[in-house]
C-alpha positions as CSV (number, residue, x, y, z in Angstrom):
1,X,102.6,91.4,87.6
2,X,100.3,91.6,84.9
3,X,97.5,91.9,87.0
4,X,98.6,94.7,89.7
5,X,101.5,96.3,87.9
6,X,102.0,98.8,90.9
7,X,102.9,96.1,93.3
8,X,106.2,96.4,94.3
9,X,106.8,93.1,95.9
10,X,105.9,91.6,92.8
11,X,108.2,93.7,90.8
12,X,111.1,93.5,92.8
13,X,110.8,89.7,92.3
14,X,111.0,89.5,88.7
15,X,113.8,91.8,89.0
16,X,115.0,89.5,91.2
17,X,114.8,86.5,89.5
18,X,116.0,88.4,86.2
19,X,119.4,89.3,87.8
20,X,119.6,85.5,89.0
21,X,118.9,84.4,85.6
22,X,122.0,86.6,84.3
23,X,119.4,88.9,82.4
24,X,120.8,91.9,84.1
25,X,120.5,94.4,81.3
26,X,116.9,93.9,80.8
27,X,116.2,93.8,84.9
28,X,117.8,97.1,85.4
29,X,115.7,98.5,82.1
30,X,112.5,96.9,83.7
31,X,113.0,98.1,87.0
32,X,113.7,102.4,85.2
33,X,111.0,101.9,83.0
34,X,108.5,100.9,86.3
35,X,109.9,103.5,87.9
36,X,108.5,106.4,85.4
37,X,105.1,105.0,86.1
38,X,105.2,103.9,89.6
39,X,105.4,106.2,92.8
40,X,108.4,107.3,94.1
41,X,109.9,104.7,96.0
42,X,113.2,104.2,97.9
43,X,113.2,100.7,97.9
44,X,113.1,100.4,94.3
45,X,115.1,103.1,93.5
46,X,117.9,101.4,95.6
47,X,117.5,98.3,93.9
48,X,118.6,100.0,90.7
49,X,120.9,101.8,91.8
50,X,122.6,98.7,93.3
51,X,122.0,96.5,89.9
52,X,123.7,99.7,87.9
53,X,126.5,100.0,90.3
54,X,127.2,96.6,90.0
55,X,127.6,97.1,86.2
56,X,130.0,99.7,86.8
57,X,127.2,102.6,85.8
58,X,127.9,105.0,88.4
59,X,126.8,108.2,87.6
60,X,123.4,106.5,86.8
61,X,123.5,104.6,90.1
62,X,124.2,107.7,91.9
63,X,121.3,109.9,90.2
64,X,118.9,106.9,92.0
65,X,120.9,107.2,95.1
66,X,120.4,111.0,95.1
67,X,116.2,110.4,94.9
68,X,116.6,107.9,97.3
69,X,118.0,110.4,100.3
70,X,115.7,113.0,98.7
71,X,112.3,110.6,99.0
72,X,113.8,109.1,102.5
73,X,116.4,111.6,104.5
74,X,116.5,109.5,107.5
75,X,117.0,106.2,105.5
76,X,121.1,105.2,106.5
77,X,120.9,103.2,102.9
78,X,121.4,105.9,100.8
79,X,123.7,107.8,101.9
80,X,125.9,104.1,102.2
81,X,125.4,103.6,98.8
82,X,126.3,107.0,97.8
83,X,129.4,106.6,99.8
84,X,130.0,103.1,97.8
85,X,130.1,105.1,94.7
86,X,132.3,107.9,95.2
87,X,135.0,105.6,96.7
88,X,134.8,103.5,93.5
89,X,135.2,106.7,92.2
90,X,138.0,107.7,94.1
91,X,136.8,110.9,95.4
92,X,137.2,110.0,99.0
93,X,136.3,112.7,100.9
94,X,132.6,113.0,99.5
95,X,132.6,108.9,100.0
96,X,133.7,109.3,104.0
97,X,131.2,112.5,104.3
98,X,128.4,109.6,103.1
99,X,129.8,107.1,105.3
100,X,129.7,108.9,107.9
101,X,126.2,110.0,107.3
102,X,124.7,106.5,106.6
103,X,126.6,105.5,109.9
104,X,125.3,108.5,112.6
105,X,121.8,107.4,110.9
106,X,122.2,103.6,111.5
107,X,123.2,104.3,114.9
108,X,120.5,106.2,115.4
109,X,118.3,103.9,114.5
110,X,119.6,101.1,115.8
111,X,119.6,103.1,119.3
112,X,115.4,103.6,118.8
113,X,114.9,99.4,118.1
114,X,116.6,98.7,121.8
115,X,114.1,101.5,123.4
């Protein structure tokens, strides 16, 4: 990491291994502090928002979630994970209007692999 700090792959590792390791605090603060430096990227910016909904910091999770469907709009994981949130939330007509989303684009996508 030390000598390509822009590589994703290697960053989402050390996150990785961080969360396995029980450091989960100091992933998710790793992984937002790359993120100010790093381009915009969907795949990390799920991966933090997962890690903070996991420690019950949803609004934050969400704010990552909202970049992710702005940076990738056809991308079903966003809008899923959005979803997730607002039913933990209970506001469950925003979460089934996500849901629904994420599914119509997994479909979709799904339908353009079997072409």
């Amino acid at each position: 990491l030390r000598d390509s700090p822009e590589n994703e792959d290697n960053l989402r590792s050390l996150v990785y291994c961080m969360e396995k390791l029980g450091n989960h605090a100091s992933a998710i603060d790793l992984l937002e502090k790359a993120l100010e430096y790093l381009k915009p990227s969907p795949s990390l910016r799920l991966i933090a928002g997962v890690l903070l909904y996991k420690s019950e910091e949803l609004e934050r999770a969400l704010k990552h979630f909202r970049v992710v469907v702005e940076l990738s709009k056809k991308d079903w994981r966003g809008y899923y994970n959005m979803g997730m949130v607002y039913k933990k939330q209970g506001i469950k007509e925003f979460a089934e209007k996500y849901f629904s989303k994420a599914d119509s684009l997994k479909r979709t996508k799904e339908k353009l692999k079997t072409r």
